[in-house]
N, CA and C atoms as an extended XYZ file, in Angstrom:
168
Properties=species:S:1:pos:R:3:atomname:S:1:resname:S:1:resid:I:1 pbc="F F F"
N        -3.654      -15.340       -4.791 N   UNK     1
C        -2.320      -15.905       -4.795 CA  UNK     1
C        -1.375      -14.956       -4.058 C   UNK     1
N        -0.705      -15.499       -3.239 N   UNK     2
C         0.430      -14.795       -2.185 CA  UNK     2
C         1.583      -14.228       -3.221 C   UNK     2
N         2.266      -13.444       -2.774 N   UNK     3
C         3.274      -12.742       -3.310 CA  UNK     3
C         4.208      -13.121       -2.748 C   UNK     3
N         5.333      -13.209       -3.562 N   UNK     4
C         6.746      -13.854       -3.003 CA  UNK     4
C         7.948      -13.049       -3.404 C   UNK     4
N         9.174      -12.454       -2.830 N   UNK     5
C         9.883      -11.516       -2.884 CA  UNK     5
C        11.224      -12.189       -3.542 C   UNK     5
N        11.600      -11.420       -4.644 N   UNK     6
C        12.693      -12.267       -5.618 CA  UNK     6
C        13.723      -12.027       -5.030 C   UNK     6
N        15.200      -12.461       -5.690 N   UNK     7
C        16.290      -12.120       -5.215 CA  UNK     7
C        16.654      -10.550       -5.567 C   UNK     7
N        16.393      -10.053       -6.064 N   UNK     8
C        15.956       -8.653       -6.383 CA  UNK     8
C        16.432       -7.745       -5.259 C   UNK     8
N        15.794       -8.606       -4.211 N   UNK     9
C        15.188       -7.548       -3.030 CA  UNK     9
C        16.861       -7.089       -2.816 C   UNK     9
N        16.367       -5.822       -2.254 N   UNK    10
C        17.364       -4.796       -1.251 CA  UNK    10
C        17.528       -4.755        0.006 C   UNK    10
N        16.816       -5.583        0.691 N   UNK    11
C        16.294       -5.249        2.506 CA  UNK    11
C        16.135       -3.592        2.500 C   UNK    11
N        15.840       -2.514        1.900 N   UNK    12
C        15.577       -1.668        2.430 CA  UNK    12
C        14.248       -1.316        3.239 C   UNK    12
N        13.204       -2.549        3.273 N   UNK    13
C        12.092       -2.403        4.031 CA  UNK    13
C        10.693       -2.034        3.625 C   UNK    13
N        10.388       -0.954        2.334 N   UNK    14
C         9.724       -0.422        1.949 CA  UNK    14
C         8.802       -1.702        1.633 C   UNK    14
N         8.426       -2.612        1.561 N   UNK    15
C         7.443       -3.583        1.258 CA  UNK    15
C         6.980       -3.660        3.117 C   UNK    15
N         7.741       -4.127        3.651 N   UNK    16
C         7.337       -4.091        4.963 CA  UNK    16
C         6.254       -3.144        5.570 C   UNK    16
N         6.724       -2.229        5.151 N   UNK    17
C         6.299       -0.925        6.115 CA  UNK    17
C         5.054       -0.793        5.613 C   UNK    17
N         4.893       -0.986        4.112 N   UNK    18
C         3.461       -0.969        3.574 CA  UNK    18
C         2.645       -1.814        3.547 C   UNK    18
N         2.969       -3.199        4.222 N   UNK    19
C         2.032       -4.141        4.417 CA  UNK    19
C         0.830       -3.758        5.027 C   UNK    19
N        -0.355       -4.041        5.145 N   UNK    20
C        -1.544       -3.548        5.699 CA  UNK    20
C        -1.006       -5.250        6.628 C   UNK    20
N        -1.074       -5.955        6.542 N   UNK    21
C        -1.729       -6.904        7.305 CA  UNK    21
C         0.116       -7.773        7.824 C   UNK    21
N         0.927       -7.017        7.813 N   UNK    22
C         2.271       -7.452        8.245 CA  UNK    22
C         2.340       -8.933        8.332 C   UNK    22
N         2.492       -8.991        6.650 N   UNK    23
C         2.942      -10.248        6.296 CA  UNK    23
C         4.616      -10.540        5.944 C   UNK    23
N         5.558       -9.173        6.071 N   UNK    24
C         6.590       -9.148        5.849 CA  UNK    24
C         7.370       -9.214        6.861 C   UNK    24
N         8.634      -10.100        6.844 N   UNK    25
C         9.501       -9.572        7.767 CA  UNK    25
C        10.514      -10.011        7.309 C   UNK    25
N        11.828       -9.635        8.332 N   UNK    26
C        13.597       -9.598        7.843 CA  UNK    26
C        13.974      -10.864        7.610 C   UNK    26
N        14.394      -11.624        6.590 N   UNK    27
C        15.090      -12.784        6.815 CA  UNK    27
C        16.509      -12.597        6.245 C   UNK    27
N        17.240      -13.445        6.700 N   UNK    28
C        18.501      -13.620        6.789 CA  UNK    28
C        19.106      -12.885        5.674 C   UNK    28
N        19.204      -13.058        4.373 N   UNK    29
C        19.314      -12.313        3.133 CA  UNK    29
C        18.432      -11.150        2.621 C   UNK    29
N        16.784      -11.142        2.942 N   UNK    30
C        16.073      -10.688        2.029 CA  UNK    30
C        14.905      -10.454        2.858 C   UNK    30
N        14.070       -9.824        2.720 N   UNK    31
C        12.702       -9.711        3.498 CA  UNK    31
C        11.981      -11.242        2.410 C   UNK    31
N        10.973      -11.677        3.395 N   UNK    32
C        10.063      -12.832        2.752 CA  UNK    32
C         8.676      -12.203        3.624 C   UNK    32
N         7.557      -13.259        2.711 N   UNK    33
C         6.242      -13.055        2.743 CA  UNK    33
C         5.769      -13.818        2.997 C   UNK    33
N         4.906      -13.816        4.515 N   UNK    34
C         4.365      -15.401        4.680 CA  UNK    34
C         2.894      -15.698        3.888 C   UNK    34
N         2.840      -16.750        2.865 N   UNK    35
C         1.445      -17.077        2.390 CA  UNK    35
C         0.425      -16.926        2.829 C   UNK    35
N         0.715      -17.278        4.213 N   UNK    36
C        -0.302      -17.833        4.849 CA  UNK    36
C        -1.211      -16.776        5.400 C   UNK    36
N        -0.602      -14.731        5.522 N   UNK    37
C        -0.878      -14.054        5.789 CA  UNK    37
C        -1.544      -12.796        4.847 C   UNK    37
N        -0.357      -13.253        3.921 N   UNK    38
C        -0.511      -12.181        2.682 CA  UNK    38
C        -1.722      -12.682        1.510 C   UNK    38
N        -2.687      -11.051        1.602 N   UNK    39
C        -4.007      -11.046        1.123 CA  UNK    39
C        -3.702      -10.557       -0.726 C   UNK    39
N        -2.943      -10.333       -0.630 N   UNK    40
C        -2.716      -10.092       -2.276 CA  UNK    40
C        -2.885       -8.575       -2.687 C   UNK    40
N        -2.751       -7.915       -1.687 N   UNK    41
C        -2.891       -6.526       -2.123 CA  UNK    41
C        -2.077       -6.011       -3.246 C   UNK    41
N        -1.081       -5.825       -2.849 N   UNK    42
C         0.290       -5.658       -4.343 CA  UNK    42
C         1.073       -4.401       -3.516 C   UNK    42
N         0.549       -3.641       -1.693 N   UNK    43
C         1.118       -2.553       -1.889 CA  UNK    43
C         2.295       -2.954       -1.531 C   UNK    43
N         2.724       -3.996       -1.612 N   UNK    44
C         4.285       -4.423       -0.901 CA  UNK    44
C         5.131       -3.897       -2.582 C   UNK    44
N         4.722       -4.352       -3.640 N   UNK    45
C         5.257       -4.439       -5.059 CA  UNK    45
C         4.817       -2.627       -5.534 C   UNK    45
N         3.874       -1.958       -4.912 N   UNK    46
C         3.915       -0.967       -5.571 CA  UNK    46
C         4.582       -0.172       -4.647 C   UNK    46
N         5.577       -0.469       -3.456 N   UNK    47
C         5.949        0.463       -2.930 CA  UNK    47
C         7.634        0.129       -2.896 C   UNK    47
N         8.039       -0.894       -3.344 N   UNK    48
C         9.477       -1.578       -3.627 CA  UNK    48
C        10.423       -0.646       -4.966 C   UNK    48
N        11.236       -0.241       -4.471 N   UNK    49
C        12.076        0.544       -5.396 CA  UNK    49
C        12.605       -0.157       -6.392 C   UNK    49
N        13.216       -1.819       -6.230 N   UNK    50
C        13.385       -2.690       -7.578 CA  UNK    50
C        12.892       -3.570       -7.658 C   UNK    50
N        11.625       -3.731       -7.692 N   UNK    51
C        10.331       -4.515       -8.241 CA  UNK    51
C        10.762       -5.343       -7.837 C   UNK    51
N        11.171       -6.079       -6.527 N   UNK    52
C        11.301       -7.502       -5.697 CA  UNK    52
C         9.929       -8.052       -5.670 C   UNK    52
N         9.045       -7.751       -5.139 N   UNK    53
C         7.695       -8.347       -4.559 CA  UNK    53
C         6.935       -8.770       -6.380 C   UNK    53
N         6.242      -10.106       -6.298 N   UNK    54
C         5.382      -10.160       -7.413 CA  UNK    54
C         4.494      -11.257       -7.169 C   UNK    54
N         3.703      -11.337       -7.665 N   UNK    55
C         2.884      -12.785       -7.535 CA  UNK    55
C         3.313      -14.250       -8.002 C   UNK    55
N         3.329      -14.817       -7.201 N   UNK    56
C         3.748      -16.231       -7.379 CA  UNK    56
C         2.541      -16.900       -8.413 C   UNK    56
């Protein structure tokens, strides 16, 4: 199951940067996660300073 980034998020990036398979990128408000890419690792959620990223 893909991970999806709450309103939580900060845009400070740190989910991004740790994607292995750069499923993250900038959107308008918030970084988002495309399903269709993201393997379920979690390092986007273990590297997020206020627990934005979680499993859908």
């Amino acid at each position: 199951m893909a991970y999806k980034i709450s309103d939580a998020c900060i845009s400070c990036g740190a989910c991004a940067d740790n994607c292995p398979v750069n499923a993250i990128t900038a959107g308008a408000t918030q970084y988002e996660i495309d399903p269709a890419i993201c393997i379920s690792c979690g390092a986007c959620a273990d590297n997020c300073p206020v627990g934005a990223p979680s499993e859908e």
